[in-house]
N, C-alpha and C positions, 0 to 999 in steps of 0.2 A: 504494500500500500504506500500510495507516493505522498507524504504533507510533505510540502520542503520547507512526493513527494521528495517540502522541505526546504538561525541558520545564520563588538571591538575586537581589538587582534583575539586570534586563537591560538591555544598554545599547542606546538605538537606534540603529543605523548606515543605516537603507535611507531616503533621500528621497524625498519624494511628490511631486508633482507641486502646482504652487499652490495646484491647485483642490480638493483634497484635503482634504476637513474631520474632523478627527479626535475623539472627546468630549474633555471638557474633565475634569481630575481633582477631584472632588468628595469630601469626609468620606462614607465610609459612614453611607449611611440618609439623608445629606442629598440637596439637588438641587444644579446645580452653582453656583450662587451661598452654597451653605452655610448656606440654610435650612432648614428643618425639615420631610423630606418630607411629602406626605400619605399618607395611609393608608386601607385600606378597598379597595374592586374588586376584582373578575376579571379577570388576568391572562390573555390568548387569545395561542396559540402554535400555528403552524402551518407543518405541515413535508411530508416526502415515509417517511419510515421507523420501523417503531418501534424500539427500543432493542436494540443487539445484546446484552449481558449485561444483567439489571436486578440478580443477585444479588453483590454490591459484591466477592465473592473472584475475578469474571472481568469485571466492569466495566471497559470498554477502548477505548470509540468517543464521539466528541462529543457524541451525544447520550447517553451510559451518565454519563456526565459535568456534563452538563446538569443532567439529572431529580435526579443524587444531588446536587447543590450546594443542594437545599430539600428533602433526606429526611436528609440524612448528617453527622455531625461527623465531623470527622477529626482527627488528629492533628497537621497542618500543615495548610495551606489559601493556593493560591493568588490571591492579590490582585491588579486593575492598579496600577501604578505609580503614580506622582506625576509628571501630565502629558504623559503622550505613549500615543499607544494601542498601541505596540509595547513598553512597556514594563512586567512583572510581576516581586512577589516571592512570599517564602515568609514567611507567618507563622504564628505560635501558634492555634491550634482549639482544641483539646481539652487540650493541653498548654500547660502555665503559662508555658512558655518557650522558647525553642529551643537545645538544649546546645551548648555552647560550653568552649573547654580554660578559658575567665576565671570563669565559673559552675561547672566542676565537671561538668556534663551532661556531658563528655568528658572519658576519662582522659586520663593524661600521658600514655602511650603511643600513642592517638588510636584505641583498639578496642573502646573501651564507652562506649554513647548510652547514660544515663540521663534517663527522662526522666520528671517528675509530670504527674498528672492533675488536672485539674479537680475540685472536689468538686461534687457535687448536681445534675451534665448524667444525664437517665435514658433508658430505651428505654422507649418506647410499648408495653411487651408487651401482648399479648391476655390474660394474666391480673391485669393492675396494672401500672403503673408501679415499675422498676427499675432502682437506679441502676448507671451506668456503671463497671467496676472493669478492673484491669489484666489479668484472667484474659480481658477480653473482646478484647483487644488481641492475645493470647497464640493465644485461638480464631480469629483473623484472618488470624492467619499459620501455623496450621496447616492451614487449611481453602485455603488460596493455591495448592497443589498439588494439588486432591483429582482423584480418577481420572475425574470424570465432566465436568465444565465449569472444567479448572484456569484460571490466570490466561495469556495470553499473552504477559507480561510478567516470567513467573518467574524468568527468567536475572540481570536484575538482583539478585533476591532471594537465588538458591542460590549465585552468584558471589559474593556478601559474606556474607553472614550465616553466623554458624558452626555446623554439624550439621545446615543445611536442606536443602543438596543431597541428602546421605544420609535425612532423615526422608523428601524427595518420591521418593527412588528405593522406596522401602518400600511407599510411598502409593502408586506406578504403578503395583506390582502388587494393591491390594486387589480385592477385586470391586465393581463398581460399584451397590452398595446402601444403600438408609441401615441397615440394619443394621451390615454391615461397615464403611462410612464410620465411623460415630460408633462401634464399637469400637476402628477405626486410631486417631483421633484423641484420644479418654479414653485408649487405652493408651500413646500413643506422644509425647517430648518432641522439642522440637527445644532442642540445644543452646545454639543461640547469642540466645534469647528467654525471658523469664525474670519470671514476674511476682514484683516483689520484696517490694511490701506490695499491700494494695487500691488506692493510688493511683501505684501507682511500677512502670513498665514498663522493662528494660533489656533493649538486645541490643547482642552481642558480636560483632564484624567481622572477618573472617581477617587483615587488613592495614588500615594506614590509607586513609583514601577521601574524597578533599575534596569528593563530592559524594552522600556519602548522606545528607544531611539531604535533597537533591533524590529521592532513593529511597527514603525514607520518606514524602517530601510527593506520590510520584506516585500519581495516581489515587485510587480509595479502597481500595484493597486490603487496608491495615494499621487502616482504622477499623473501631474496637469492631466486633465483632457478637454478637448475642444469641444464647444456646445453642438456642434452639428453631429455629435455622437448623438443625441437627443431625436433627430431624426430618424432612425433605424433603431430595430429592435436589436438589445445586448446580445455582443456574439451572432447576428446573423449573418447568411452570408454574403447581406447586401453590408454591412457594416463591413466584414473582412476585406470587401474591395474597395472602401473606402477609407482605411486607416491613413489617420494623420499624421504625420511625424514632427518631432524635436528633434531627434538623434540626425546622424552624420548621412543616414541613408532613408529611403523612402522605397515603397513597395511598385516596381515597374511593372512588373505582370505576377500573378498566384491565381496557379492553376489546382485547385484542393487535391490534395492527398498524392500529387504529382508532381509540382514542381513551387520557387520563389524565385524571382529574379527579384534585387536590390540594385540601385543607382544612385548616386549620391545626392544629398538635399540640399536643393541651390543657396536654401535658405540657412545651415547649418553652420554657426561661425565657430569655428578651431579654437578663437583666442578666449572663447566662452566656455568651451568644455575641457573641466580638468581631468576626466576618466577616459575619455576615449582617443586617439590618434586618427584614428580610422585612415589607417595607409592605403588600403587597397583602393580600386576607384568602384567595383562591384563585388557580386556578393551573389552567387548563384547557387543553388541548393535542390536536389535532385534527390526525391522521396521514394517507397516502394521497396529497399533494396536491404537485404541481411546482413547479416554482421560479416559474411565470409563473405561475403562479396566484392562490400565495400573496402574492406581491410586490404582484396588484391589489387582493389584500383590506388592505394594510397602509398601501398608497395612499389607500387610500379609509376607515382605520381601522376598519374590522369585525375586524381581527386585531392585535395589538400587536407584536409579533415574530416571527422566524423559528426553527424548531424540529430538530433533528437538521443535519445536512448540508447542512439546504438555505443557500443565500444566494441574494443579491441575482446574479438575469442577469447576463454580462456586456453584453451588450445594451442593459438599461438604464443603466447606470453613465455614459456618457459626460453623458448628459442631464440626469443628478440633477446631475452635477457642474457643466457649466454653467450650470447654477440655483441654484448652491450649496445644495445641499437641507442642511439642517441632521439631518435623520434616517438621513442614508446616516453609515456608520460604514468605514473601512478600517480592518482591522489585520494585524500581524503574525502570524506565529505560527512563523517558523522554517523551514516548509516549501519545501524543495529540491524546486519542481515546473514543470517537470521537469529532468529531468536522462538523460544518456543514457548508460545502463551496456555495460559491454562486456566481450564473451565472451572472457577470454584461454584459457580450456582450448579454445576451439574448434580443430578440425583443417581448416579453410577455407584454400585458399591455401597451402600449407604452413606451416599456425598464423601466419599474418600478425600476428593482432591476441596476440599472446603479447608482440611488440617493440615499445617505448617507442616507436620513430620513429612506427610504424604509430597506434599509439593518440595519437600527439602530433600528425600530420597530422589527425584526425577532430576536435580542439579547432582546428584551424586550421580545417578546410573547414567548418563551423557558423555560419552566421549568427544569435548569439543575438539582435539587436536585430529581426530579424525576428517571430523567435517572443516576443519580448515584447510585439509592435505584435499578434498573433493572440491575447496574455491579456490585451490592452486597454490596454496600454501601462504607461508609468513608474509611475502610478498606482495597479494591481495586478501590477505584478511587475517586481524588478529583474536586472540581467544579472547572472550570477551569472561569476565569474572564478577562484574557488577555492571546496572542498569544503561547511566549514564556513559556515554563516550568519553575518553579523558580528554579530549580537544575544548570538551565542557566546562570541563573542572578544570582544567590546568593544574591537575596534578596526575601522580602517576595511579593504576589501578589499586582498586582495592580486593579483599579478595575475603570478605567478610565472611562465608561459608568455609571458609579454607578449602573450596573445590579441589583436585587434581586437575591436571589439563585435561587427561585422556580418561577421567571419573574414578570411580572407586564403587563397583557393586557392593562388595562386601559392605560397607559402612550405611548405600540404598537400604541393603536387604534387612540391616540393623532397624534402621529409621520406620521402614514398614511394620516389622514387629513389634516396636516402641508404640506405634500410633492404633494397635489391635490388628494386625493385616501379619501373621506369622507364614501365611500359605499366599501370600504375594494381593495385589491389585489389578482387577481387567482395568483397561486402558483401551479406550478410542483415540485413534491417531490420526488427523487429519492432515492430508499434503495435497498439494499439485501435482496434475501429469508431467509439467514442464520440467526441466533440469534448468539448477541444480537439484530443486527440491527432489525429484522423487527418488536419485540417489542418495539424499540427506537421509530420506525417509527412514532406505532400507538398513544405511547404515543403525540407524538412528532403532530399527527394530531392533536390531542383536541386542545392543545393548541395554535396550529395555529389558527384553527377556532374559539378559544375564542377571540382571539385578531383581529379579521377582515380578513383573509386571506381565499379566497375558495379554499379548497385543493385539489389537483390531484393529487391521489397516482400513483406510478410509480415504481411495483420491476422491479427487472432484478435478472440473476444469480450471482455470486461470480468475474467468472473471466469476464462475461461482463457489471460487474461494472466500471471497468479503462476502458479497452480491447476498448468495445463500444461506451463507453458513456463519462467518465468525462478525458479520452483520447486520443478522436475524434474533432478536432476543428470544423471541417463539423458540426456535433450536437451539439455543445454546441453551438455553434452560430446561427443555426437556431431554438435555444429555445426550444430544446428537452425535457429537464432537468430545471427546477429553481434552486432548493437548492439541497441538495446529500448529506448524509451521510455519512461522509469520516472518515480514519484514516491516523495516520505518526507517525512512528517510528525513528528519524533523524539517521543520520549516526555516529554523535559524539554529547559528548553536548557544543556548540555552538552557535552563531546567524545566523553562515554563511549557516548549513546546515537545518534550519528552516526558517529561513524569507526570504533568496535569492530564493531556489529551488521556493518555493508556491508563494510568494507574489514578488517578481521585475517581471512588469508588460511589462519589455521591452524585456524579454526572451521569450515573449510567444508567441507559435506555437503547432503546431499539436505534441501531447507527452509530453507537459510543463506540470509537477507536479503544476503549477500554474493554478488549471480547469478552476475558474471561470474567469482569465484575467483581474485581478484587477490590475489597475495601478494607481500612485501616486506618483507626481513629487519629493516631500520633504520627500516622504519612501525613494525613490530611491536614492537622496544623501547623505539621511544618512547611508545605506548601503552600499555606497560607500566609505565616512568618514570607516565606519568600518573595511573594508576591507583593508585601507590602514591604517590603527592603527598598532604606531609604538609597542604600549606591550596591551599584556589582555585587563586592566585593564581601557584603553583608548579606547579599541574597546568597551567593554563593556557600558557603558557608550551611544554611537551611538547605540548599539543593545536597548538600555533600551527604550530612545527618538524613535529608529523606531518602536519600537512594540507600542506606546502609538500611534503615529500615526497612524497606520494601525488596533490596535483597536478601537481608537475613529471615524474613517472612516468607521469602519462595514467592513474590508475588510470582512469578516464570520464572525460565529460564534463559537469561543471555548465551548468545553460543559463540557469536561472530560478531565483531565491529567492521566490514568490509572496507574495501577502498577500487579506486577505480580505473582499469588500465587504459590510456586511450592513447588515440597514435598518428600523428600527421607526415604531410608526406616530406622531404628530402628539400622542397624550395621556400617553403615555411619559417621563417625567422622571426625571433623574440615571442615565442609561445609557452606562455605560464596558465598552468593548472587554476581555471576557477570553480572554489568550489557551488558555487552560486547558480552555473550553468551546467556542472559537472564536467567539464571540456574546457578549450584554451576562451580568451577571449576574443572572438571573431575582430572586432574594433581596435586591436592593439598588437595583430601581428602581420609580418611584411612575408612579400614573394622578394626570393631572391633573382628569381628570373621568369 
């Protein structure tokens, strides 16, 4: 499941393996020696899917993410780091600055962003170019809710911001037209969003929150958009061929689920944008096509990089690496994959898995060092020992079960007969057909059944693995499912968009990224501590304590922190790992020929 899915610096905790070559950190716009890119060419990208939202108020997938980092200004904008490919910050876009209580951008009491705008960044409209103002910021996040393609992401937004929740409960019931649309939204304010002059945007937060400048920088949800979006229904796909642009390029022809050509925007001025270069003079992207496929065209430079979802095989990876190919790229990005969630409302066994013991024997009987050697070893994915990513925490793992890498039946088959289960626990095991899951699976059976568990395999398809099953409260509560092979992508890196979504136990209902309905009184107020952390660095701290609870509780099972192989071709210059898009950043690397 994708929230990104899925997100200030980050620190990097996950080692690579030797052979592991990572990009090197370069000046934007230069290469990595800090010369002066070149300029000019056709950028070729090629991938397997086209864009799940293209209109920026439901943008929400790596490739929705991709396409808008050369159409979009935003208000924040994520960067990599300084030298390591698992490492990104947040900087200024469109906004002069990022607030701060020493600047004044945040009150003393820590519930109002003020923040300026840029002067003289415009939108490419179809009738003339027009500049960017704070009322467009304002349309951004009223339009976040709308009844027809809202954002998936809204919870962050209506949980903080003041009078949103209430404007989108208004908006749920409009009828889905553009007439009624654009009358909700000219009639209706949201409280806590506030355009204050033409270049001065403020919004007002229920409580303090040491991580919405990360919810302001997520995705593009909150960048400007032009009122002629208001003509067209959200996400349709008269809207998709009318997107307007800020950024360095603008959309010449999008043929769905086929092809994008990008051209540059006559209107887009260089000396205004401090994130993107945009060396290239176009930007063509060519959909439909597998990972092996694409991987021979970049081999062989017909394609320059990888587009949507797709990466590098695991397949090939071992072989670039022993060559040290200089074009393979790993990076981070946060993702807990997989991990193996578990049904406590089930009525299995007489609610087995409701008791700590039971759920603490399943981190024992897991072989995670197996399933890491089936995602291609240390290289792309490390054992994971607690909830959190340590890129989160900035610090190194913890390992509060005292797990083994490779488990410990013996000590499973203890904890079962501690909990009344001396003659073992059935066990419904839920996977995908697709790999890698259904090899996780199998692996993943022995070792159940080494440590007392009788197993019940259970595939399903791809999409009716949420869809049916670990997104259905109906089934999971009549014990359709036990355990399930899950993944998550978080939306930033954070505590709030990892431990809140899956584990606070008082969210959950039918749809709750929280499958298996685990709750826990003293998770829950330290999440709560967290969320009202007046800096970082204090929430942090509550994030650290709740994850040791909810690990040593067995909320699930962590198995893998993954990471992401991907690979450009040979005439590609100044290409760093974002992890934002999962891939380099299209606007900031050069053809060398």
């Amino acid at each position: 499941m994708h929230h990104r899915s899925r997100s200030g610096a980050l620190v990097a905790a996950v080692a690579l393996s030797a052979l592991v070559l990572t990009a090197c950190s370069a000046p934007q716009g230069g290469d990595a020696d800090g010369d002066a890119a070149a300029t000019g060419g056709t950028l070729k990208l090629a991938g397997n899917s086209d864009v799940l939202y293209l209109d920026p108020a439901a943008s929400y997938s790596a490739p929705d993410y991709q396409i808008h980092r050369a159409l979009t200004r935003t208000l924040f904008a994520q960067v990599p780091g300084e030298g390591d490919s698992d490492t990104s910050e947040i900087v200024p876009d469109l906004a002069l600055e990022i607030p701060t209580l020493d600047n004044g951008g945040i009150s003393e009491d820590g519930t109002v962003y003020t923040i300026e705008l840029q002067e003289g960044v415009e939108f490419d409209a179809p009738d003339g170019a027009r500049e960017v103002v704070a009322d467009d910021v304002v349309l951004a996040a009223k339009r976040i809710c709308n009844p027809v393609s809202p954002s998936n992401a809204l919870s962050y937004f209506t949980d903080t911001i003041v009078g949103l929740a209430e404007y989108c409960d208004g908006f749920s019931a409009v009828e889905p037209t553009i007439d009624a649309i654009r009358a909700y939204v000219e009639g209706n304010d949201i409280a806590g969003v506030q355009a204050v002059d033409e270049r001065t945007v403020q919004f007002t937060i229920t409580q303090p929150a040491a991580d919405f400048i990360d919810i302001l920088a997520l995705g593009v949800f909150l960048a400007p958009q032009p009122v002629e979006y208001l003509d067209y229904l959200p996400d349709s796909p008269e809207l998709r061929q009318n997107i307007i642009s800020t950024g360095p390029y603008r959309i010449a022809e999008y043929v769905p689920d086929e092809s994008y050509t990008l051209e540059r925007n006559p209107v887009w001025d260089a000396d205004l944008d401090p994130v993107r270069a945009a060396n290239v003079d176009a930007i063509e992207i060519s959909m439909g096509q597998d990972a092996a496929a694409v991987q021979q065209q970049l081999e062989a430079g017909t394609v320059d990089m990888q587009w949507a979802d797709t990466v590098t095989p695991t397949a090939s990876v071992p072989a670039l690496l022993a060559s040290e190919d200089e074009r393979l790229v790993i990076g981070g990005d946060g993702a807990i994959r997989p991990y193996v969630v578990i049904n406590t409302l089930s009525p299995n066994a007489g609610g087995a898995f409701g008791q700590t013991e039971v759920r603490q024997a399943l981190n024992f009987a897991i072989d995670r060092s197996a399933v890491q050697q089936i995602l291609g070893g240390p290289g792309l994915a490390a054992v994971a020992t607690q909830i959190l990513p340590p890129e989160v925490l900035g610090t190194e793992q913890a390992n509060v079960l005292d797990v083994p890498e490779s488990g410990d039946p013996e000590t499973a088959q203890q904890l079962l007969a501690d909990a009344g289960y001396p003659d073992g626990v059935p066990v419904r095991l839920l996977y995908r057909e697709t790999e890698p899951y259904a090899s996780i699976a199998a692996a993943m059976q022995q070792d159940l059944q080494a440590a007392g568990f009788q197993v019940e395999m259970k595939v399903t398809t791809q999409n009716a693995f949420y869809s049916e099953f670990l997104l259905n409260q109906d089934i999971t509560e009549a014990g359709e499912w036990d355990i399930a092979i899950a993944a998550w992508s978080a939306d930033y890196f954070g505590g709030r968009p990892y431990l809140v979504p899956m584990l606070d136990g008082r969210g959950y209902a039918a749809g709750s990224p929280n499958f298996g309905g685990w709750n826990n009184e003293e998770f829950n107020g330290l999440i709560d501590d967290a969320l009202a952390a007046a800096t970082p660095e204090e929430a942090n701290e509550f994030w650290i304590a709740a994850d040791a609870v909810a690990t040593e509780d067995a909320a699930w099972v962590p198995i893998t922190f993954a990471r992401t192989p991907v690979f450009h071709s040979s005439r590609v210059d100044g290409f760093e790992y974002l992890a934002w898009t999962k891939n380099g950043d299209v606007t900031n690397v050069s053809l060398s020929e």
